[in-house]
TINUSE-823209 format. One record per residue (C-alpha): chain; residue number from 1; residue in one letter; x, z, y negated. Coordinates in nm, 2 decimals. Layout:
residues N
(node A, NUM, A, (X, Z, Y));
...
This chain:
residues 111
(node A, 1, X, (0.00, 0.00, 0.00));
(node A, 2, X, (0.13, -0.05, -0.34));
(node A, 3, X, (0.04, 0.10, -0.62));
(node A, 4, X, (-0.23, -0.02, -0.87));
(node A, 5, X, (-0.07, -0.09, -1.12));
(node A, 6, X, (0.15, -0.28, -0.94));
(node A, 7, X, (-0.05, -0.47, -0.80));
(node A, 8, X, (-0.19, -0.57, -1.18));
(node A, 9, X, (0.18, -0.59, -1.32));
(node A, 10, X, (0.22, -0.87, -1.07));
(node A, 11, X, (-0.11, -1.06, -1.13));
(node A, 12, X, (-0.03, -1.01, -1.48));
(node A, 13, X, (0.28, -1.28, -1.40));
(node A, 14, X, (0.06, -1.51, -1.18));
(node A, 15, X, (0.11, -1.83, -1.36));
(node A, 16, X, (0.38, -1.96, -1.58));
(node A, 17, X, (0.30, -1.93, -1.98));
(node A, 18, X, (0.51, -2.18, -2.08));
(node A, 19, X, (0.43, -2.44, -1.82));
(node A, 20, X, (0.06, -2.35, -1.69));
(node A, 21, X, (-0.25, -2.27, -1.90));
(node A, 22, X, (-0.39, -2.05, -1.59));
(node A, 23, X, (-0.28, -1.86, -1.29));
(node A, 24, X, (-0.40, -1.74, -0.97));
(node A, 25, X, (-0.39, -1.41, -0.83));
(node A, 26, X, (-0.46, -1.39, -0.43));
(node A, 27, X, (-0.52, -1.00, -0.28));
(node A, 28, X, (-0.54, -1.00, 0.08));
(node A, 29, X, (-0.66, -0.61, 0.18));
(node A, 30, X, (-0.86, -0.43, 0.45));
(node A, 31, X, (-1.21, -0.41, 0.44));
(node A, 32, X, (-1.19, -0.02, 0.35));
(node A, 33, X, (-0.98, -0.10, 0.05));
(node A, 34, X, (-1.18, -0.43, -0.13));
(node A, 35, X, (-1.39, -0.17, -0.33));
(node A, 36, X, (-1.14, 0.04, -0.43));
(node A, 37, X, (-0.96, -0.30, -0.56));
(node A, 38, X, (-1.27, -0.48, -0.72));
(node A, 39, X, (-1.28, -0.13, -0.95));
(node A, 40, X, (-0.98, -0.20, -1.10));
(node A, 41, X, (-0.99, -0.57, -1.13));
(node A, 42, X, (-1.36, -0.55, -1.27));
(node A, 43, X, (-1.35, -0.23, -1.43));
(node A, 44, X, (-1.11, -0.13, -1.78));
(node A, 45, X, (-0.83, 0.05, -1.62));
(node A, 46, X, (-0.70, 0.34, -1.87));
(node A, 47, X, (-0.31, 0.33, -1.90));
(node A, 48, X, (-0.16, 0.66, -1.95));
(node A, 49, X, (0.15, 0.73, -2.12));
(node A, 50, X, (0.42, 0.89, -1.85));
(node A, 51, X, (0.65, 0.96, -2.20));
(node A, 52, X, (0.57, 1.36, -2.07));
(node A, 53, X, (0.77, 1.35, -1.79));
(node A, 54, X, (1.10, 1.25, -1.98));
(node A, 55, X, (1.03, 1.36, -2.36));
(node A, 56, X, (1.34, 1.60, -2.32));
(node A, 57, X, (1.52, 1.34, -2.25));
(node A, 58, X, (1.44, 1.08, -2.56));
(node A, 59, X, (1.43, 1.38, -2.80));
(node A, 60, X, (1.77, 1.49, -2.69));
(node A, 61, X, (1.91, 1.14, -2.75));
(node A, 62, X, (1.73, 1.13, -3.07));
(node A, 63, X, (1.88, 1.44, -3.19));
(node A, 64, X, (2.25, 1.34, -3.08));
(node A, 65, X, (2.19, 1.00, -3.26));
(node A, 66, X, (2.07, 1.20, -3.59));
(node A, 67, X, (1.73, 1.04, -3.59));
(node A, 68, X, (1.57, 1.38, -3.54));
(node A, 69, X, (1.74, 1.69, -3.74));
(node A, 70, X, (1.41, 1.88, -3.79));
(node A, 71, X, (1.14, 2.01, -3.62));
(node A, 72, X, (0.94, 1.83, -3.85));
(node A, 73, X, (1.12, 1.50, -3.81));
(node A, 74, X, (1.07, 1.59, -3.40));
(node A, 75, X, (0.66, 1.61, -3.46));
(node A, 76, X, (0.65, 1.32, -3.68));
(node A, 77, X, (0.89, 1.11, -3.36));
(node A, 78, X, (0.58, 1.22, -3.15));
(node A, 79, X, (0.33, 1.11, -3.33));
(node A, 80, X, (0.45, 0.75, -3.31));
(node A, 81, X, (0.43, 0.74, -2.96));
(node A, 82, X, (0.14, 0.60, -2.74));
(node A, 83, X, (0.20, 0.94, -2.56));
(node A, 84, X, (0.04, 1.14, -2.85));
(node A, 85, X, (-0.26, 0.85, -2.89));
(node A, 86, X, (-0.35, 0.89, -2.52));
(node A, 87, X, (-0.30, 1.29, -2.52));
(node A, 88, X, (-0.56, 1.28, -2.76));
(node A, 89, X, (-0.74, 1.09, -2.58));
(node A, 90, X, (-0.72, 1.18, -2.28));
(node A, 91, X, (-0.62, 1.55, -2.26));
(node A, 92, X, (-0.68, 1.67, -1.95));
(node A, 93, X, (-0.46, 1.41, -1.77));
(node A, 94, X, (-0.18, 1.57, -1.93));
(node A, 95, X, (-0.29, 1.96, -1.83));
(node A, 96, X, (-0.43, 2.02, -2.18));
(node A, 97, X, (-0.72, 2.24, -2.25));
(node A, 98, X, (-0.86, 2.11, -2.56));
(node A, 99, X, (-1.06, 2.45, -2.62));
(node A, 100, X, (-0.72, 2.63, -2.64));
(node A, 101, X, (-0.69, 2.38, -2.94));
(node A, 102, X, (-1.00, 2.37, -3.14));
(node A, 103, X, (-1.11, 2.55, -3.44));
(node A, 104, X, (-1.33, 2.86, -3.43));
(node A, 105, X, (-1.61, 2.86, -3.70));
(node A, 106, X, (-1.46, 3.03, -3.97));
(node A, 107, X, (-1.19, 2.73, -3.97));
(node A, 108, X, (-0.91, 2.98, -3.79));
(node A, 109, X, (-0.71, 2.84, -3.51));
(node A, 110, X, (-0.79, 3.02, -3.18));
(node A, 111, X, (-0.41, 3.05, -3.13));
């Protein structure tokens, strides 16, 4: 089995853009697994940002290159990322209890 999103990374290249105005995409798969491909071929398929599981790493190298020399200049590097658009988004795909986050009523944050 590969994984979906390989499976759409590669009919993603079916075809040639330069040389073919179309391409075709053949899936051969067990019966049991046709529905769980028709989902994602027929359905929008959210991509998630996996920027999480290496931030460390790209802040690190920011730091060392002098891009980031602030915390301030670390949270503004975040929010450019399509890691803070789909956090927001998506919250609980990243462990995030948006309740821990919101504002009680008298405007006070619950942290």
């Amino acid at each position: 089995d590969f994984p979906i999103t390989d499976v759409l990374q590669l009919m993603g290249r079916a075809g040639r853009p330069q040389f073919d105005n179309e391409g075709v995409a053949v899936i051969l798969v067990h019966e049991p697994k046709k529905s769980f491909y028709k989902q994602f071929l027929f359905q929008p398929f959210p991509v998630e940002s996996s920027l999480h599981n290496v931030f460390h790493d790209h802040l690190n190298a920011e730091i060392v290159s002098g891009m980031i020399k602030s915390k301030q200049d670390a949270v503004e590097y975040l929010t450019w990322t399509y890691f803070f658009r789909r956090i927001q988004m998506n919250p609980t795909y990243y462990g995030v209890d948006i309740s821990d986050y919101e504002d009680d009523s008298d405007g006070n944050n619950n942290n």
